[in-house]
C-alpha positions in Angstrom: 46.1 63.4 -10.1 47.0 63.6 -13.8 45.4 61.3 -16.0 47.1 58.0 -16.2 47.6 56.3 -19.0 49.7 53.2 -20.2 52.5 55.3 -20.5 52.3 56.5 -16.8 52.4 52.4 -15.9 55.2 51.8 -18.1 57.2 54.5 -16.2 55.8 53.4 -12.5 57.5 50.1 -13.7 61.2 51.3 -14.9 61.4 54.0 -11.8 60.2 50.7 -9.2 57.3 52.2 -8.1 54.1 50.1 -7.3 51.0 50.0 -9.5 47.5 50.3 -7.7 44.4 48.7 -8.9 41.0 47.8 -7.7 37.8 46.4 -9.2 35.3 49.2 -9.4 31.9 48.8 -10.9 30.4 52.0 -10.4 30.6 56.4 -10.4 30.3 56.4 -6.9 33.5 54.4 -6.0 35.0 55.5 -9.0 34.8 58.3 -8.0 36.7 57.8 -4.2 39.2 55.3 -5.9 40.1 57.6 -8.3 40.7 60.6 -5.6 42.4 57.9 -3.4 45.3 57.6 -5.4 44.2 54.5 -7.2 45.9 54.1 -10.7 43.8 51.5 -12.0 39.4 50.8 -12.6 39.5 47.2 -13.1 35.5 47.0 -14.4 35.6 43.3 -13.5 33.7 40.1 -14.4 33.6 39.9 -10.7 30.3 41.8 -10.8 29.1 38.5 -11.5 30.1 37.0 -8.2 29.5 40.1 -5.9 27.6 42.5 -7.7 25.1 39.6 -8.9 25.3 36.7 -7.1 26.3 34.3 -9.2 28.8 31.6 -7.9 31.1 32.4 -10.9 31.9 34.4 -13.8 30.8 33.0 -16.8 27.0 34.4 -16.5 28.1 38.1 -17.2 27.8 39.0 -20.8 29.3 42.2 -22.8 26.5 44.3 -22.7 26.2 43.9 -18.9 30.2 44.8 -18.8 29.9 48.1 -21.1 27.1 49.3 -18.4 29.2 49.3 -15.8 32.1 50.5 -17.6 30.0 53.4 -18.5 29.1 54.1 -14.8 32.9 54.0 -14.0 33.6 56.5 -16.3 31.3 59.0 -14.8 33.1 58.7 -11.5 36.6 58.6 -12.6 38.6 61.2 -12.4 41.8 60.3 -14.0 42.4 56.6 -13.5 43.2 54.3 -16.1 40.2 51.9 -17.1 40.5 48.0 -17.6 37.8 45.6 -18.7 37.3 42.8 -18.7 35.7 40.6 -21.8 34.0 38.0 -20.1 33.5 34.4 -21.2 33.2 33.5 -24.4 33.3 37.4 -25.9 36.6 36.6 -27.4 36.3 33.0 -28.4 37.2 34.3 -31.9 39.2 37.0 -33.6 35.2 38.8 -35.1 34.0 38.6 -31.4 36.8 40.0 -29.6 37.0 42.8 -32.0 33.4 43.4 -31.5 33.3 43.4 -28.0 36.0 44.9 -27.5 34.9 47.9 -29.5 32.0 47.8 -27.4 33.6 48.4 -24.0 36.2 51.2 -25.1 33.5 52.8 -26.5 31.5 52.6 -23.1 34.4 54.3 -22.1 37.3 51.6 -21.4 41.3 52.1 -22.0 41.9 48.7 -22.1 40.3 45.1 -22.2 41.8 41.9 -20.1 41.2 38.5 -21.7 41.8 35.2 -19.5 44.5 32.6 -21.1 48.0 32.0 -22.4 49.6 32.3 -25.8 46.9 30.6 -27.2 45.9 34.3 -27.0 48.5 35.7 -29.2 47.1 36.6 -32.2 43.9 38.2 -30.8 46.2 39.8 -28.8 48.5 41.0 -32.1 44.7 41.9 -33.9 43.7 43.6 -31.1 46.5 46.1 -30.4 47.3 46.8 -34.2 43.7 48.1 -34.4 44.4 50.4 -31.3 42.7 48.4 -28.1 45.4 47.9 -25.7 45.1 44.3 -24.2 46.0 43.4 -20.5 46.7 39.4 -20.8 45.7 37.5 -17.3 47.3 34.8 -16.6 47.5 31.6 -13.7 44.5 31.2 -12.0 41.9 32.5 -14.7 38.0 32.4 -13.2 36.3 32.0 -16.5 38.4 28.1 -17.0 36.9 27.4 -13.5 35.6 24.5 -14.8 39.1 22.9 -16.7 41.1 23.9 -13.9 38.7 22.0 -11.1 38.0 25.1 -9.0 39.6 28.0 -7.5 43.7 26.6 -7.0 47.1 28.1 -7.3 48.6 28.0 -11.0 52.2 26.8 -11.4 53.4 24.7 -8.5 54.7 22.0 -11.1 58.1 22.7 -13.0 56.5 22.3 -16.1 53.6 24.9 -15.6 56.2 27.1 -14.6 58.2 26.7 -17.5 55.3 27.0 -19.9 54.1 29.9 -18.2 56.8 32.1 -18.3 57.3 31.6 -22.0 53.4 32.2 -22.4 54.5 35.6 -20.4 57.2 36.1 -23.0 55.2 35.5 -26.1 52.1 37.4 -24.8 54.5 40.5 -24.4 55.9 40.0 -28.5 52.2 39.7 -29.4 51.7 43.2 -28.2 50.1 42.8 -24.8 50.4 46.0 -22.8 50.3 44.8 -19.7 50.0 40.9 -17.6 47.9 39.8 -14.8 49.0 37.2 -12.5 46.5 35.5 -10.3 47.1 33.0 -7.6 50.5 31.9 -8.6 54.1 31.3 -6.8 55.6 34.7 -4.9 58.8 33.1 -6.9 57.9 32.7 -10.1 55.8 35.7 -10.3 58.8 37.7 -9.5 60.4 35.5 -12.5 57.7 37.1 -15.0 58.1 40.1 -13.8 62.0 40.6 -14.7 61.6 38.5 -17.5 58.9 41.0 -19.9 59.4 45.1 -19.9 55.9 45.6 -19.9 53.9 46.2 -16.0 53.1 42.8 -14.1 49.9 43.1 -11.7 49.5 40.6 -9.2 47.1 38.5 -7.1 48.2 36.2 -4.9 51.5 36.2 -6.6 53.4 38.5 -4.3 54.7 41.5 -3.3 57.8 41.6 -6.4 54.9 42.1 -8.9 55.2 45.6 -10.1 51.9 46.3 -8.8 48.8 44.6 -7.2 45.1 44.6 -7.4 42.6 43.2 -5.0 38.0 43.1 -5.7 37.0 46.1 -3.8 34.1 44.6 -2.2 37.4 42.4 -0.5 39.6 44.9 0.3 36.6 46.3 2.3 35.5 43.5 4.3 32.7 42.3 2.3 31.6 39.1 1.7 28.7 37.0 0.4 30.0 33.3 0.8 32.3 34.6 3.9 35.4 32.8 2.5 38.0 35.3 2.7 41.3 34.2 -0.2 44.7 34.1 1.3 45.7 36.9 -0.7 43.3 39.3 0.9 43.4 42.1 3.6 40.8 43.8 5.7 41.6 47.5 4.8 38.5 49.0 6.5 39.3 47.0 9.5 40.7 49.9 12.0 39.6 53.0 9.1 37.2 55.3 9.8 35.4 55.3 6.4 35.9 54.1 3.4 37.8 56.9 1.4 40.2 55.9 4.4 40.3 52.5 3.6 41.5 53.2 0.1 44.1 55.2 0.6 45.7 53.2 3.2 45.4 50.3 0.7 47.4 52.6 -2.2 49.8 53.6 0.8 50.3 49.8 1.9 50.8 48.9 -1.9 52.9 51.7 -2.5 55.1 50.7 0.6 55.5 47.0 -0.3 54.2 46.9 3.2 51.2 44.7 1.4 51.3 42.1 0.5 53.1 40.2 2.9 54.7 37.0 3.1 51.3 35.3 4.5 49.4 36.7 1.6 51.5 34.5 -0.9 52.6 31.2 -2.4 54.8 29.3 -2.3 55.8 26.7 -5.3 
C-alpha cells in the first residue's frame, strides 16, 4: 500500500470510498493494521482506559502519547498517523504548539484535539505552522466530566444546530479532517455534506465518510465488559487477528458496517 497521506483521504472522500481507522498503540499492531489495509493509526488517549487502566482519559499526559506514537511508527508501514493531545495539552495556543511539536516529531501526521469552534484559532495557529489538525467533535471523553458521562451528543435541535456550524467553522479554521463521536446517524450525515474535508465516525453512522472503532473493541476485548452500541465483534468467527482486521476494512469499505443497530437516532 502506498503511503497515505491527507491527500489520499481527501480523494477517498470526493470518489465515495470509505475511510478506515483504528486506535493502535504499538509496532506490533501497527504493523498488521497497516498490512490490513487500514488507512488510519489513531495513537489514542484511549491507552489510558485500555492500555492503563484508568477509568478515563484525562490521566494520560504528552510524553506518555509521543512514546507510543513512536512505537507506532516502527510498525507502520504506510498508514497515515493521528494523535491525540490529551487533556489539558492544548488549553492554550504555547501548549498546543508545544505538544503538538512533540508528537509529530515522535513521528505523528496529525494531532486530534476534543471541542467545538472554541477551537478555531488553535486550530488556524496550528495548521499555518504546518501540523495538520483532526477536530473531534460530539461525545468528546476528556469533557467527561461537563457532559455527565459517556451520552450521545446532539439529540436537542439546538445542539444540532450549533454543531453543525461548529463543523463549518472548524473546516474555515483550517481543520483537515472531523471526528464525530456518539452523535445522530442523521445529523452526522448532515456534517458530512455540509464541509469538503473527510468526516470519521463513531457511533454516528454508516454516511460518515469513514469510521474508526479502539482496536482492543473491535477484537473482543474488554476490561469493564461493557460493550458501546457502536461496536462489533470482528474476531468473533476469524481465525486470527490479521483476519479480523481485514474483515473490519472489508466491512467498512462495504458500508456493510456499521449498521442500523450500531447508530442513533435524534
Amino acid at each position: 500500500m502506498p503511503d497515505i497521506t491527507l491527500t489520499t483521504l481527501q480523494s477517498l472522500k470526493l470518489k465515495g470510498e470509505k475511510i478506515t481507522m483504528l486506535t493502535c498503540y504499538d509496532a506490533t499492531f501497527a504493523q498488521a493494521a497497516s498490512q490490513a489495509g487500514v488507512e488510519v493509526l489513531l495513537v489514542g488517549d484511549s491507552l489510558g482506559m485500555v492500555l492503563q487502566g484508568h477509568d478515563s482519559t484525562l490521566p494520560v499526559t504528552t510524553a506518555e502519547m509521543a512514546y507510543h506514537v513512536a512505537s507506532v511508527k516502527r510498525g507502520n508501514e504506510g498508514a497515515l498517523i493521528l494523535a491525540d493531545l490529551p487533556f489539558m495539552a492544548y488549553a492554550t495556543t504555547d501548549q498546543a504548539f508545544v505538544n503538538s511539536a512533540t508528537l509529530m516529531q515522535a513521528g505523528a501526521h496529525m494531532v486530534k484535539i476534543e471541542g467545538a469552534a472554541w477551537l478555531a484559532e488553535t486550530v488556524r495557529l496550528l495548521a499555518e505552522r504546518g501540523i495538520p489538525v483532526c477536530a473531534h467533535m460530539g461525545l468528546t471523553p476528556q469533557a467527561v466530566n461537563i457532559l455527565g458521562g459517556y451520552k450521545v451528543q446532539g439529540r436537542q435541535e439546538a445542539q444540532a444546530r450549533q454543531m453543525r456550524a461548529d463543523a463549518i467553522a472548524l473546516e474555515q479554521a483550517g481543520a483537515a479532517m472531523l471526528l464525530l463521536e456518539c452523535v445522530p446517524s442523521e445529523l452526522a450525515a448532515e456534517i458530512t455534506q455540509a464541509v469538503k474535508i473527510p468526516v470519521i465516525g463513531i457511533g454516528a453512522g454508516s454516511a460518515a465518510d469513514g469510521q474508526v472503532l479502539v482496536l482492543h473493541d473491535m477484537l473482543g476485548l474488554s476490561l469493564s465488559g461493557r460493550v458501546p452500541k457502536f461496536v462489533k465483534n470482528f474476531m468473533a468467527g476469524q481465525a486470527d487477528i490479521p483476519s479480523a482486521l481485514r474483515a473490519y476494512v472489508n466491512e467498512v469499505k462495504a458500508v456493510t458496517f456499521p449498521g442500523i443497530e450500531h447508530g442513533f437516532s435524534a
